[in-house]
N, C-alpha and C positions, 0 to 999 in steps of 0.2 A: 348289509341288512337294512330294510327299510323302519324305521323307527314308527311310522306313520300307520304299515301296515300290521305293526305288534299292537298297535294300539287296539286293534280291529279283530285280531286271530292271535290264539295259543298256541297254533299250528305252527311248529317249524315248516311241515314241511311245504305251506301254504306260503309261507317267508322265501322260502328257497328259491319257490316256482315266480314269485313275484321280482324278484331278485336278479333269476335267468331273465325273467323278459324285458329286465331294463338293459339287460346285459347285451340282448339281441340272441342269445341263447335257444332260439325255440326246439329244433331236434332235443335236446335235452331237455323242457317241461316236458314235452308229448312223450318222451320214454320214461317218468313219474310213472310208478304203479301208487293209485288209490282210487278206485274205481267208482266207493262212495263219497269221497268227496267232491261236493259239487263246486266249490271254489274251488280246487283246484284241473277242476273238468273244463270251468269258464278261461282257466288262463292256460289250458290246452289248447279250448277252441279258438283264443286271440294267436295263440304261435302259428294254427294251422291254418289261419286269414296271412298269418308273415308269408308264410312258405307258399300260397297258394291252394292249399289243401282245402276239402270239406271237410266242414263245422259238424260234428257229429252233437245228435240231439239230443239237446239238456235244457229242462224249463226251470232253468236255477231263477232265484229270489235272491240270491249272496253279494258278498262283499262287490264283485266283477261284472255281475249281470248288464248292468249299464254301459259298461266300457266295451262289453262284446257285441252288443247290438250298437253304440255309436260307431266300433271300427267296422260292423258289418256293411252298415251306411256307406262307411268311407270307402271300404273295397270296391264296395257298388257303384260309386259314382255318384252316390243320393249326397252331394257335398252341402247343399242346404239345412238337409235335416241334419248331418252328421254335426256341421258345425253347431245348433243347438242344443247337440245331445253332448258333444264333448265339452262346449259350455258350462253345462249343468253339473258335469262330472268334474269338471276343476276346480267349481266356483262351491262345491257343495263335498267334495272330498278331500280329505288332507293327505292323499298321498297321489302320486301321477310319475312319470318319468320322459325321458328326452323325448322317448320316440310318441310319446302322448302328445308333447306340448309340438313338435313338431309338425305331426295330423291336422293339429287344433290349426297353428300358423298358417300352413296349406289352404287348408278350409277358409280363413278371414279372408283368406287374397282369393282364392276363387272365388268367391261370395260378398265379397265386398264388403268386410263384416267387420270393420276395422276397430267400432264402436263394441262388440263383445271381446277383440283382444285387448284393449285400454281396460275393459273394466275387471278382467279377467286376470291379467296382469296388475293392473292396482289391488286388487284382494289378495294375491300372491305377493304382493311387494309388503302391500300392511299385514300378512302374517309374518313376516319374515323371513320368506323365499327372496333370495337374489343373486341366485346365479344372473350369468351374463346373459343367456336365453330369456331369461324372464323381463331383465331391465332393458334387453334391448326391444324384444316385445313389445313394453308397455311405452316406448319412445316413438316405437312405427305406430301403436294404433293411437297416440296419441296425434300423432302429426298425419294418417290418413283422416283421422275423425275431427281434424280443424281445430286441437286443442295445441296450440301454438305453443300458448305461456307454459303451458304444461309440461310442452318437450324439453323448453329451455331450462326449466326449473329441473327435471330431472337430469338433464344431460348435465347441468353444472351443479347437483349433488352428486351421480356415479357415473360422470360418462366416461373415467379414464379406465373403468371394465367392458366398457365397448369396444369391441374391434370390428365386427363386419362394417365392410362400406356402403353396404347399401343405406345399412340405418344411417350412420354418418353424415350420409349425403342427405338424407333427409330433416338431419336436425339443422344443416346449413342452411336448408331451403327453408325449413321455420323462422332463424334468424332472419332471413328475407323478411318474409311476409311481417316480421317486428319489426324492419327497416331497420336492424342491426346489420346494417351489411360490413363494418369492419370485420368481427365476428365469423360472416359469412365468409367474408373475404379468405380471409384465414383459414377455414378450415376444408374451401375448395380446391386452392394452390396445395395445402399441404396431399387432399387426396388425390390432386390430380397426380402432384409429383413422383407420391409414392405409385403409381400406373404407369408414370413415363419415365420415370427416371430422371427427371431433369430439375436442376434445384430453379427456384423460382425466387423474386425477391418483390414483395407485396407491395405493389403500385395499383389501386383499382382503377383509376383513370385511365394509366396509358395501356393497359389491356382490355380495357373498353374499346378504347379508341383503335387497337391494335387487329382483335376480332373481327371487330364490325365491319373491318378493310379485307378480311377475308373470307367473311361466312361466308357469299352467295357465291364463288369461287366453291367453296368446300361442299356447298348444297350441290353444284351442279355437277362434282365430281360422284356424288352419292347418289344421283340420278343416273347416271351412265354405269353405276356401277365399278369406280375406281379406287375407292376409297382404301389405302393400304391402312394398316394398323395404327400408326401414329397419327393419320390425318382424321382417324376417329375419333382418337383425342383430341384433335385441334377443333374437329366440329364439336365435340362437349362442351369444349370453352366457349367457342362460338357460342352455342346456342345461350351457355348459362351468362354470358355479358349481355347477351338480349336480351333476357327475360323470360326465355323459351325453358322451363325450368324441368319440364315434365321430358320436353324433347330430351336434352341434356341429361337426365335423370338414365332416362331409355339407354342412352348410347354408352354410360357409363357402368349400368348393371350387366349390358352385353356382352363389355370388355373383360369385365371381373371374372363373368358364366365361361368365356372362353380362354382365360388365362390358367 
């Protein structure tokens, strides 16, 4: 039961349908009989955007109105507007669910929008939302939208609810740009190892010195198209002892996407 959405409706059975759809549920909202209500007609029409289906016409004003013309946006491919409408609807509603804030994530990164999930995420964090979705959110948009101090300060109040590596890798790359690079140090050996399997024992010197002896070897095999599994990881490091943080970044979220 969503607490947020009782606050909103007397309707059980408007609770139910909101309930399914965080569930992923939708064949069962769209088999709901209540023909007059129109909040629950709106979180029909959101199942039948899940499924594929046509949005059967309803000029509702209700609780959902907004969310079904943001997700229609999104079906569509309108990822500009979608992400300002799903904006609005996180930063201005007190209830949402996974598959919402996920839309939303989507949307910042096709759009570049890194600055509304920081701030989106910081008004979910000061209401007291904090799941790991949220904090790890508000650590990527803080670290795509250039707020350094920001990642570090957050990552070292809740980053031991972090697990994705992408974020991760990102708050390393903040440490960088602080010129904390022991910090950084540390928490690229531990992700790399957890990828290779190989234990590592924290020298940033002599793995400077060690990469820089083999990137352009590793580049030219990634030119020809040789590159087996491990030598991905070897050019990660590579690139990330260089300074090539973005390249490194790339090569690392590839391996995860395909693991």
């Amino acid at each position: 039961m969503s607490p947020a959405v009782k606050k909103k409706s007397n309707s059980d059975l408007i609770i139910l349908a909101w309930d399914l759809y965080g569930e992923g549920r939708y064949q069962d909202i769209i088999e709901l009989e209540d023909s007059e209500n129109t909040d629950v007609q709106d979180l029909q029409n959101l199942a039948r955007l899940e499924l594929g289906r046509p949005m059967q016409k309803n000029a509702s004003a209700g609780l959902f109105a907004d969310l079904v013309g943001a997700m229609s946006r999104y079906h569509g491919g309108q990822y500009e507007k979608a992400v300002m409408e799903l904006s609005n609807w996180l930063l201005h509603r007190g209830y949402y669910c996974e598959l919402v804030l996920d839309r939303f994530y989507y949307c910042c990164d096709r759009c570049q929008r890194f600055d509304l999930l920081y701030t989106v995420c910081s008004k979910l964090i000061k209401g007291g939302h904090r799941q790991p979705e949220i904090l790890g959110g508000y650590l990527l948009g803080a670290h795509e939208s250039g707020r350094h101090d920001q990642v570090i300060q957050g990552f070292e109040s809740f980053g031991k609810a972090i697990k994705r590596s992408y974020v991760l890798h990102r708050v390393a790359l903040s440490y960088i740009h602080l010129n904390r690079n022991q910090e950084a140090e540390s928490m690229l050996l531990s992700l790399y190892q957890a990828l290779s399997g190989k234990p590592y024992k924290s020298n940033f010197a002599d793995y400077k010195k060690r990469y820089a002896s083999i990137l352009k070897d590793l580049l030219q095999k990634e030119k020809e198209g040789k590159l087996q599994r491990n030598d991905r990881l070897e050019l990660g490091m590579a690139h990330l002892f260089a300074g090539q943080y973005g390249q490194a970044l790339q090569i690392f979220q590839s391996i995860q996407k395909a693991a």
